[in-house]
C-alpha positions in Angstrom: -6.3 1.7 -46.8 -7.2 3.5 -43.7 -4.1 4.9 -41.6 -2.6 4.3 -38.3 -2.1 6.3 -35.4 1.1 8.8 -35.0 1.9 7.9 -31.5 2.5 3.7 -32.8 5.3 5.7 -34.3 6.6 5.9 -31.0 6.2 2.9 -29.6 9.0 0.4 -29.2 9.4 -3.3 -28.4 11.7 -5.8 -26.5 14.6 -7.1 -28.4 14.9 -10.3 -26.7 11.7 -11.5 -28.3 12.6 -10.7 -31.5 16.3 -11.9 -30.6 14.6 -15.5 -29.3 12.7 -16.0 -32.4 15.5 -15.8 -34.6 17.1 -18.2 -32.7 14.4 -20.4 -32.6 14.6 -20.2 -37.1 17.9 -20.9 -37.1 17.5 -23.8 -34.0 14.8 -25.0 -36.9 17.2 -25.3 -39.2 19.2 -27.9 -37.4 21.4 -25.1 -35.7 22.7 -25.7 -32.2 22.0 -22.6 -29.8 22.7 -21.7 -26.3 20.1 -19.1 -25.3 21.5 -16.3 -23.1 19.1 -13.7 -24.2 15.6 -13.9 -22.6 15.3 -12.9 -19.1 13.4 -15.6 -17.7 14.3 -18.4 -15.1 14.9 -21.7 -16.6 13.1 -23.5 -13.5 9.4 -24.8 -13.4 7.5 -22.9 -11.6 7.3 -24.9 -7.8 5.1 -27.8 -6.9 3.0 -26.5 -4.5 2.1 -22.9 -6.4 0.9 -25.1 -9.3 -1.1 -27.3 -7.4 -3.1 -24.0 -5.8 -3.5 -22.7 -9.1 -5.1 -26.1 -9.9 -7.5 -26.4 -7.0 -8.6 -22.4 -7.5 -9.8 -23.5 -11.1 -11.5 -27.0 -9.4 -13.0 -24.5 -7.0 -14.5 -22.2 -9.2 -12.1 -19.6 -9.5 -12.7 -18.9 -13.1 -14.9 -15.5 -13.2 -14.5 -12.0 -13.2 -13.1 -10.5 -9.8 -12.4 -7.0 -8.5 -9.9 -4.8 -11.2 -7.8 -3.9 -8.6 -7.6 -7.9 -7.2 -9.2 -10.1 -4.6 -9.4 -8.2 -2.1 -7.6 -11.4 0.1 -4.5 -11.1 -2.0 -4.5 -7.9 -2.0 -4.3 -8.0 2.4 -1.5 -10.2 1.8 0.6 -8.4 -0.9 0.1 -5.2 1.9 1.4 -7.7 4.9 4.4 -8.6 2.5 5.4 -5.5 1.8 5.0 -4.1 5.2 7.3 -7.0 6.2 10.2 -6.7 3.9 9.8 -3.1 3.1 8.9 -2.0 6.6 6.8 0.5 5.4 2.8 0.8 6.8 0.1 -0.1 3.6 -2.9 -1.9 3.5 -5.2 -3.4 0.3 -6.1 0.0 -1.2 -2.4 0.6 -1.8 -2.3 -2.5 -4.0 -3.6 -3.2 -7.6 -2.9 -6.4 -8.8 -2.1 -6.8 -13.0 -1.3 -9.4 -15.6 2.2 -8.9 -15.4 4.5 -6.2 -14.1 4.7 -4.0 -17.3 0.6 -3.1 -16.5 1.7 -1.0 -13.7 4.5 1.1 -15.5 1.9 1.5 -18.5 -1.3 2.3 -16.0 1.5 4.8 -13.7 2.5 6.8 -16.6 -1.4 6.7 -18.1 -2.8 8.4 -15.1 0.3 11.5 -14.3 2.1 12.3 -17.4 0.7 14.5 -19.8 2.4 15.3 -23.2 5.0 17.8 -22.9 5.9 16.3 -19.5 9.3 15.0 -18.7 10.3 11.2 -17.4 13.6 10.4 -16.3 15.1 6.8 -16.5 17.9 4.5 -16.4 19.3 4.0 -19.8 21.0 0.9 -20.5 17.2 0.1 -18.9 14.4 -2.0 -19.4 13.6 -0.9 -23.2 9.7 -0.2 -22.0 10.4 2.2 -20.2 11.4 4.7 -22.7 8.8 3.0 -25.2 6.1 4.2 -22.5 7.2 7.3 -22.1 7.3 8.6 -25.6 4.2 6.9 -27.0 2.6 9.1 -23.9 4.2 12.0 -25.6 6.5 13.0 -22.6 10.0 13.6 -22.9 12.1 10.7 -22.0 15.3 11.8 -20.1 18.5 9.4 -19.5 20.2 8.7 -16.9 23.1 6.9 -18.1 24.5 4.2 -15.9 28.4 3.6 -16.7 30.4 0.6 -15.4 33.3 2.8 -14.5 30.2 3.7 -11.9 29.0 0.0 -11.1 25.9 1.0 -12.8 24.9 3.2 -10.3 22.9 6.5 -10.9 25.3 9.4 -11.1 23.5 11.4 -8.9 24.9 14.9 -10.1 23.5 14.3 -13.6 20.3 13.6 -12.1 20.6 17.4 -10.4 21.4 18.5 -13.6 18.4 16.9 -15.5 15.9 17.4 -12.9 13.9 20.5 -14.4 10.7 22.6 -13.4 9.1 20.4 -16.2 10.0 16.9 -14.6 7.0 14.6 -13.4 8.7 10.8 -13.0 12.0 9.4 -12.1 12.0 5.7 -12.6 14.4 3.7 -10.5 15.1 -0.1 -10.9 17.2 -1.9 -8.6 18.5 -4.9 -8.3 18.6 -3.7 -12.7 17.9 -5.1 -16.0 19.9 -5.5 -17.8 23.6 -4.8 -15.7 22.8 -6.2 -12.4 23.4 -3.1 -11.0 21.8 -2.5 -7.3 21.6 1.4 -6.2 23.5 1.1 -2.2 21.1 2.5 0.5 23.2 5.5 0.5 22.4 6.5 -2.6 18.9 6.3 -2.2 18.8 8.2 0.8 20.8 11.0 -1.3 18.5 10.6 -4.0 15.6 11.1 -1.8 17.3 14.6 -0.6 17.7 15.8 -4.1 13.9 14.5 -4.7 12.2 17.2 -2.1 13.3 19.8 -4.1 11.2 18.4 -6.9 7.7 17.0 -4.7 6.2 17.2 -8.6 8.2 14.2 -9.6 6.4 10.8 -9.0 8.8 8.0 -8.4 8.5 4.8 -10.4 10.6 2.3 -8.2 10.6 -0.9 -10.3 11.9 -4.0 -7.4 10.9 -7.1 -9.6 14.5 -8.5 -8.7 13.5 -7.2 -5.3 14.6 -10.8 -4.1 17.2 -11.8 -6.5 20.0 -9.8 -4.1 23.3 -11.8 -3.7 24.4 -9.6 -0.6 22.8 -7.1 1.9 19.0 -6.3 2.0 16.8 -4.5 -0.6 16.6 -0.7 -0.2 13.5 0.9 -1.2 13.2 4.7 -1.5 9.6 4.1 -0.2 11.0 4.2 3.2 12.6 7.3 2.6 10.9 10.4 4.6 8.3 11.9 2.4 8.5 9.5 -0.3 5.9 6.8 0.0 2.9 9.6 -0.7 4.8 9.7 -4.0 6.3 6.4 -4.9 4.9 3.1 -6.7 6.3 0.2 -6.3 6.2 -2.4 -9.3 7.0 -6.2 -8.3 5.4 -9.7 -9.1 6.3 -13.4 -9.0 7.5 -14.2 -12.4 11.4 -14.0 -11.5 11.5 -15.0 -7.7 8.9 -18.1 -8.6 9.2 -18.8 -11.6 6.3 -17.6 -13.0 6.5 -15.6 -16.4 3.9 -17.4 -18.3 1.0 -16.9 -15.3 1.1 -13.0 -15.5 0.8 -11.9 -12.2 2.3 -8.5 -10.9 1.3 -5.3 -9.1 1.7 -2.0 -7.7 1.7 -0.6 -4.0 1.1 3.8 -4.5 -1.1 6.1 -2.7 -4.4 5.1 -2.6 -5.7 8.3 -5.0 -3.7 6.8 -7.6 -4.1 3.3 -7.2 -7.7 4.0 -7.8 -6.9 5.6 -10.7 -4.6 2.8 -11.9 -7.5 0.1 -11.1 -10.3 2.4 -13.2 -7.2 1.4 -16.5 -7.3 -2.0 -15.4 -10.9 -2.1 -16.1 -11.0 -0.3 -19.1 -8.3 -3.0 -20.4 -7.9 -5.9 -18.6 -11.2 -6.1 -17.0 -8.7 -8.1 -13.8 -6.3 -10.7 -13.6 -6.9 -14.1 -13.6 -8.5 -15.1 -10.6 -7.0 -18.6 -10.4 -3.9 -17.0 -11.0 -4.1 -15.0 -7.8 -4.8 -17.6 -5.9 -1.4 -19.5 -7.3 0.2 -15.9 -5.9 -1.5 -16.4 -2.5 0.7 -19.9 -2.5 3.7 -17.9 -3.5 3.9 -16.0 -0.7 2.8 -18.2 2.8 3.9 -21.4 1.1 7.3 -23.0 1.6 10.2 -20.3 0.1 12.4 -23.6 -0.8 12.0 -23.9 -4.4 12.7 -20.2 -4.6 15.7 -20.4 -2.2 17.2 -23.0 -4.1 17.0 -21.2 -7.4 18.6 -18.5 -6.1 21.6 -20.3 -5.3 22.2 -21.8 -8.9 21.8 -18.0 -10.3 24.5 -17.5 -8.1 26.8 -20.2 -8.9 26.0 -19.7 -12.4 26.6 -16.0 -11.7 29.8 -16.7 -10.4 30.8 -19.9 -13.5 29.9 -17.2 -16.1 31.9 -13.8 -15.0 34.8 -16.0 -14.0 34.8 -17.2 -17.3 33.9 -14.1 -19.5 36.4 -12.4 -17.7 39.3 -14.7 -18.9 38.7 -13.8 -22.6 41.0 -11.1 -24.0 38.7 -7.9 -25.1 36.2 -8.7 -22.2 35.1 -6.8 -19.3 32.8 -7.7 -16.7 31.5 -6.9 -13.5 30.5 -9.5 -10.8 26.9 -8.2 -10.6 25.0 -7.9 -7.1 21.4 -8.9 -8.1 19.1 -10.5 -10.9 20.0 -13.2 -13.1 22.4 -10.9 -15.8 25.7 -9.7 -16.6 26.7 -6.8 -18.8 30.2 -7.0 -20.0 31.9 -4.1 -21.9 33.3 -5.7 -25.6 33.8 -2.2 -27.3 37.2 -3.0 -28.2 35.7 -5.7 -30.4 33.7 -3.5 -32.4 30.2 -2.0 -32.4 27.9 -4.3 -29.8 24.9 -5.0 -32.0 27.6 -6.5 -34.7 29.4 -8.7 -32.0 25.8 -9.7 -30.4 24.7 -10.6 -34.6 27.5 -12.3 -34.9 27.7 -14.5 -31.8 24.1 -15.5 -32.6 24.3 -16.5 -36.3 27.6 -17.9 -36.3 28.5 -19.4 -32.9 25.2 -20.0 -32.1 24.9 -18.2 -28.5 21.7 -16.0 -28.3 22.6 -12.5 -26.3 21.7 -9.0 -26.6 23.5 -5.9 -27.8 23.6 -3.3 -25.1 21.7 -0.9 -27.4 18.6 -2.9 -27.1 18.9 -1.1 -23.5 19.4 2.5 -24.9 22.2 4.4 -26.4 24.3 4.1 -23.5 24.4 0.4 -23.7 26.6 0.5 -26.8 30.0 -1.3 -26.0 28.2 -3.8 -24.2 26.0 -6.9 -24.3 23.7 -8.8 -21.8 23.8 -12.0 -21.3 21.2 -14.1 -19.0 22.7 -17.0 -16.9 19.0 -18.7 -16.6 20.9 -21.4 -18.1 22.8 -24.7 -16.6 26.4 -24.7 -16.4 26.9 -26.9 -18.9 25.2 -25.0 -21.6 27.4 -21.8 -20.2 30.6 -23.3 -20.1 29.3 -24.2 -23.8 28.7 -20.3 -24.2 32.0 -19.3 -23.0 34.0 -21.7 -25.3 31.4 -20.2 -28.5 32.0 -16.3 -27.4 36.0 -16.5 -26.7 36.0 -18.2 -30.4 33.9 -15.0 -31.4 35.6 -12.4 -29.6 39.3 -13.8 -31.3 37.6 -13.6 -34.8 36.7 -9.8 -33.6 40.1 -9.3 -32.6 41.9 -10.6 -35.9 39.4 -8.5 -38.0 
């Protein structure tokens, strides 16, 4: 049987899928399960960006377009971000992909060479380091501790910032704590970054609009980083689109060319009638998305409140997204407490190491669920957490 290539070796996955089908065997089974583990709204997507996406496809909008996106989306993805960014871009910043993962995969592709090394937030989104190795660099963690509020410890990243460094990646508001890294901190980051003007900075802002409090800070805006910064956001979390695959990236124009040339050689381009759906997004009505918001907050608010009353728990009231990330180490070894909660309570979660090493001691949970189902959760984890606790 012919072989497989070494660098597969390398290449990771997202536990949550493979966390969701499990629950969906034992949900087959006649089990009762409260899912808390995939990080997707649990709205519809609104009305009125359905209703484009169906008129695009009436109108023909069902043929190739440019790799990089039409080039009217593209004007209005540049007019978005120079209006809640406040930063000056235009369309050849922009490259539009099925998906937000496309632009953290494309990034890497075109300025990391093996040997190379990639520093990023660990507990972090698991592709990040998956990326990074398969590429061959050396993925460096920054850990983000609660005793910290999840925020970058900004002496380690001194510390690990080397001659060989290329990429930084940043996320904020973060998956899978909630984290959000304060302006401050991103202005001080920026500082220790000119001492480094090799290091590209990957600034993941998909919860860009999923902030309870204050503004969004981007280090874009930061002097002398926007010739060396990509932004990654889409619409799947703010509208409610995760099955329509629509993302992108704003970075210098030498690189975005680059990042369209992979697009082509992969993708070909996104969806056309999808785009036109994003258009929607952004001029329509902000309602539906306004009111979502809200229940993630008052779920937000339901679930800590709650998690926070059981004996062994420990968790922070997070600032953005749609997660929390309590610390359970005194109950034992995360992924055991996560198995557990799953196949015999019946709530679906994650073990913090399906976010890195450092996530050990923790597990996320996803509130993208009513308030019934997590007031069902809370009743189904204290009951776990007390048979931790007497074992």
């Amino acid at each position: 049987m012919p072989g497989y290539a070494h660098a597969m070796e390398r290449l990771g996955t997202e536990t949550a899928f493979e966390v969701l089908a499990r629950a969906r065997e034992l949900e087959a089974k006649g089990k009762d399960i409260v899912h808390l583990e995939i990080g997707e709204p649990d709205f519809d997507t609104p009305r009125n960006i359905i209703e484009a996406g169906q008129k695009a496809l009436e109108e023909g909008y069902t043929h190739y377009g440019p790799s990089a996106g039409l080039p009217e989306f593209r004007d209005m993805i540049a007019k978005h971000i120079a209006d809640h960014r406040g930063i000056p871009v235009s369309r050849e910043n922009v490259v539009v992909t099925p998906g937000g993962k496309p632009i953290m995969f494309f990034a890497m592709m075109a300025v990391l060479d093996p040997g190379d090394e990639a520093l990023y937030p660990n507990p972090g989104f698991p592709i990040y380091e998956s990326v990074i190795e398969y590429l061959g660099a050396k993925a460096v963690p920054l850990a983000l501790r609660q005793e910290n509020e999840f925020r970058l410890d900004l002496d380690e990243v001194k510390d690990k910032l080397t001659p060989k460094s290329r990429f930084l990646i940043l996320n904020s508001p973060q998956n899978p704590t909630g984290g959000v890294l304060p302006p401050e901190d991103i202005r001080a980051l920026a500082g220790i970054l000119r001492d480094y003007p090799e290091v590209w900075v990957l600034s993941d802002e998909i919860y860009s609009q999923m902030l309870y409090d204050g503004s969004h800070a981007s280090i874009a805006v930061e002097e002398g980083m926007l010739d060396r910064t990509i932004i990654l956001d889409g619409f799947s979390k703010t509208y409610a689109m995760t099955g329509w695959r629509l993302g992108y990236g704003v970075m210098p124009t030498q690189l975005a060319e680059m990042v369209a040339r992979l697009e082509t050689n992969c993708n070909s381009c996104t969806a056309t009638f999808v785009q036109r759906a994003g258009m929607e997004a952004l001029r329509g009505p902000q309602d539906a998305s306004r009111k979502m918001h809200e229940e993630f907050r008052r779920r937000r608010d339901h679930l800590v409140a709650g998690l926070n009353r059981i004996e062994g728990i420990d968790c922070l009231l997070p600032e953005g997204a749609f997660y929390v990330f309590p610390e359970v180490k005194s109950l034992g070894p995360s992924r055991e407490f996560a198995k557990q909660l799953l196949e015999e309570y019946g709530v679906a979660a994650l073990s913090g190491t399906a976010f890195g090493a450092f996530g050990e001691g923790h597990v996320r949970f996803s509130y993208a669920n009513s308030i019934d189902n997590l007031e069902k959760a809370l009743v189904r984890i204290a009951d776990c957490a007390s048979a931790f606790r007497k074992s």
